[in-house]
N, C-alpha and C positions, 0 to 999 in steps of 0.2 A: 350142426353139421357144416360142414366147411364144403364152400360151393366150388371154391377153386386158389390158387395160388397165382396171386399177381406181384411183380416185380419190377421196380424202379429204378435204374440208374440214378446217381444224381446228379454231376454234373455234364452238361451238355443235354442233359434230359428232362430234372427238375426243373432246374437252372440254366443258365447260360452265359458265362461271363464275355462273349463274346456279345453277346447285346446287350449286358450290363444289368442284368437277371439274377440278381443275387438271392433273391427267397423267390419258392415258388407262388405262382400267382392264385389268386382267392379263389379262381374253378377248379386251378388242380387241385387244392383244395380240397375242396367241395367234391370233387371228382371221387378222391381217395376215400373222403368220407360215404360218398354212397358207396361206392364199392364194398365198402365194410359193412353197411346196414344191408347189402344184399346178400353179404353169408361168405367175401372174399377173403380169402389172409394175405394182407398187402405187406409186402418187406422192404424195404432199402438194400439195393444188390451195388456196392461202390467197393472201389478200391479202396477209400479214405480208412484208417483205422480206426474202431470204436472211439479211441480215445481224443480224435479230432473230428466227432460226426458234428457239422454245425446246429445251432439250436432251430433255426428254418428246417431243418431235417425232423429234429425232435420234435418242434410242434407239429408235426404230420402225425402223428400218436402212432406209427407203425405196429405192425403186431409181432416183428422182429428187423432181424439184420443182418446179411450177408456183408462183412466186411473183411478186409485185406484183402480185395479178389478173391474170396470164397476160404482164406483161412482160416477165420473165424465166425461161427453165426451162433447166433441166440434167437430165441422164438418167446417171446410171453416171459423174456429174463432167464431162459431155460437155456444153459450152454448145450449146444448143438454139435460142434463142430467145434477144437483149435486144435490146429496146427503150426509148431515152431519150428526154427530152423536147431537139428540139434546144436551140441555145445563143440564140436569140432569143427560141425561144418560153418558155424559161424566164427568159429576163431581163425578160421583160414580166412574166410570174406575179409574180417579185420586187417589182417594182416597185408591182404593185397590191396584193401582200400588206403593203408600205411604207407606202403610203396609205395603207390603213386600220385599222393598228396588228394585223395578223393573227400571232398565234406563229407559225411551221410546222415539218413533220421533212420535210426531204428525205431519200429512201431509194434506197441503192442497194444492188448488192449485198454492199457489203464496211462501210459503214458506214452511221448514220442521221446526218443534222447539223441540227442543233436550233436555232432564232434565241436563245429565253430556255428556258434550263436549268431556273428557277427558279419558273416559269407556272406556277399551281396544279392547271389545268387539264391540263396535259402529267405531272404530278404524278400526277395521280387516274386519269391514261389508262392510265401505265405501273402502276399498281398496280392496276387493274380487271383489265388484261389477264395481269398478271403476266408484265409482257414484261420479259425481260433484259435492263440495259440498259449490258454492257458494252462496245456498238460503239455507242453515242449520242456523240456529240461534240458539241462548239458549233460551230455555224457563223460563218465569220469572212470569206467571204466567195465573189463567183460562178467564182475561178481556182478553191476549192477543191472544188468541185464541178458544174464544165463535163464533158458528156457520159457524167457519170455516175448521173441520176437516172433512176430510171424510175416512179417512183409518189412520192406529197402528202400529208402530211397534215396538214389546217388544225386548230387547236383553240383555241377561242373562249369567254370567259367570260358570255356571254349569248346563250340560246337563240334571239333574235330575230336579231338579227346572223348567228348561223350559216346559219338559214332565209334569211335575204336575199341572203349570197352566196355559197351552194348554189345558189336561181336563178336567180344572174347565171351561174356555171361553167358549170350544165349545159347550156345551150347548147350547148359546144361540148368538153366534159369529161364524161368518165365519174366520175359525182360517187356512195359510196358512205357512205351515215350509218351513223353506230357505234350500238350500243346503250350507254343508261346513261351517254352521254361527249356532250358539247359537241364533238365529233371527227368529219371526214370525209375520205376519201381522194378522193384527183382523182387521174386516169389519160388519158392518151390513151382518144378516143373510140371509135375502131376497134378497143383492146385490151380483151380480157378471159380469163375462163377459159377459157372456150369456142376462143378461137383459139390458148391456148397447147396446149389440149389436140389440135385441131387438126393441129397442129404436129409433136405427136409421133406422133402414128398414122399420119400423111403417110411421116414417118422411119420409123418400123418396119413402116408398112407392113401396119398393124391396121384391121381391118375394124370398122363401127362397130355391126356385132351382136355384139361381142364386147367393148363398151364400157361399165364402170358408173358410177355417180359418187354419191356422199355428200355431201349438203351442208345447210344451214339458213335461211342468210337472200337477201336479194335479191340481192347480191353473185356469187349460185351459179346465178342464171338461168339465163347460157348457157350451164354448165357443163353443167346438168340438161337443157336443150333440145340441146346437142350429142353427149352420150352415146345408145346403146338403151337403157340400164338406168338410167334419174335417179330416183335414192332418197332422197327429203328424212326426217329427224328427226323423231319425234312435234312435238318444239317446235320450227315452223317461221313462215317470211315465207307469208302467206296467197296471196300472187301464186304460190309457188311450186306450189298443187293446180294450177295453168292447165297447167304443161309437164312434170310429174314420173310418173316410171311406176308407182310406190305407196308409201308413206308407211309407216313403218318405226315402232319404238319411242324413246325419246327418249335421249338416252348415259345417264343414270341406270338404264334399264330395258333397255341392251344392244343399242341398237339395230340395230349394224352386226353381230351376231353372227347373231340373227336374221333379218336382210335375207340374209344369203347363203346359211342355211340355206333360206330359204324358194326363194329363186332356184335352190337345187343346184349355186350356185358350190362347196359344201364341205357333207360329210355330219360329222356331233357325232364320228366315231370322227377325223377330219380332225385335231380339232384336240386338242394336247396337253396 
């Protein structure tokens, strides 16, 4: 029987590249692993696409994945949820990313495909984030990646350009800024965390007082307003004090180990 559904960010929440927190540490850990022996089904709720989830992610042994901002999730390998962008709407995105000389990584779940490999800015992304990048490919064109995208990411070598068409997307785009990167993710408007999580409490059937969720930046909005339990990071997006249920320590100072003590998800002899 499944005691409840818990949900992890991961960067800014697992991790922290801003402290230089590349894998998470041995409590959280630990943390993740009692929660599991006490009956929770703990996911990975990130924007990163399946196909770049780091292996620090994977040895957490998750019992599924909310990925591309909720376009995609799997549970126990069980496809849950994908959503792509169709084949029109994506030939238009091409088209205007043509125009105006925009890099981009299409992601789906099995690869990324990249326009320019060699963009400096695609460069500095992949090494901020320390993202793996042995499923990046070049892209060579729209047969190689029809029906299989489900999230964008534009990266831009001037901050004004980015900011102008950020305003033009988010009209009708779920438009998500990076920190530290000339980088944003575009998504279906209707998709995000919030409804992949949705998604699976629907499936199993989880009541949503028995819902928590970890997270950091804006990105994690409706993650945090769709759970009972929304727990932001000491270092968080200030939008997120509006919908989150209390505010935790930051991954340097344990956050998530303390958050569940304090909730009585798990008492200190819990975890090993």
């Amino acid at each position: 029987m499944i005691r409840g559904l818990v949900l992890f960010d991961y960067d800014g929440t697992l991790v922290d590249e801003r402290e230089k927190i590349y894998t998470p540490t041995k409590l959280t850990k630990r943390t993740i692993e009692g929660l599991q022996n006490e009956g929770y089904l703990c996911m990975l709720a990130t924007g990163r696409a399946l196909s770049y989830i780091p292996n620090a992610a994977r040895d957490l042994h998750f019992d599924g994945y909310i990925t591309c901002n909720g376009a995609y999730v799997t549970v126990h390998g069980k496809e849950i949820v994908k959503d792509v962008f169709e084949d029109n709407e994506l030939l238009k995105l091409l088209s205007y990313f043509e125009q105006l000389h925009i890099n981009f990584i299409l992601e789906s779940n099995e690869f990324c495909f990249v326009k320019d490999v060699q963009d400096e800015e695609y460069l500095h992304f992949i090494d901020n984030y320390k993202i793996p990048i042995d499923n990046f490919v070049l892209f060579k064109g729209f047969e190689q990646v029809k029906g299989k995208i489900s999230k964008i990411t534009l990266l831009f070598r001037d901050r004004n350009d980015l900011q102008s068409v950020a305003n033009v997307l988010e009209e009708y785009m779920q438009v998500t800024l990076h920190r530290n990167c000339k980088t944003f993710d575009i998504g279906k408007k209707c998709v995000n965390k919030g409804t992949g999580i949705q998604a699976v409490t629907n499936y199993y059937h989880i009541s949503k007082a028995d819902t928590y969720a970890f997270g950091d930046d804006i990105n994690d909005m409706e993650m945090i307003r769709t759970v009972k339990y929304g727990i932001v990071m000491g270092v968080h997006h200030k939008k997120l004090d509006e919908v989150c249920f209390m505010v935790t320590d930051n991954v340097k100072d344990e956050g998530i180990y303390h958050a569940c003590i304090t909730l009585g998800m798990l008492k200190q002899e819990d975890i090993c």
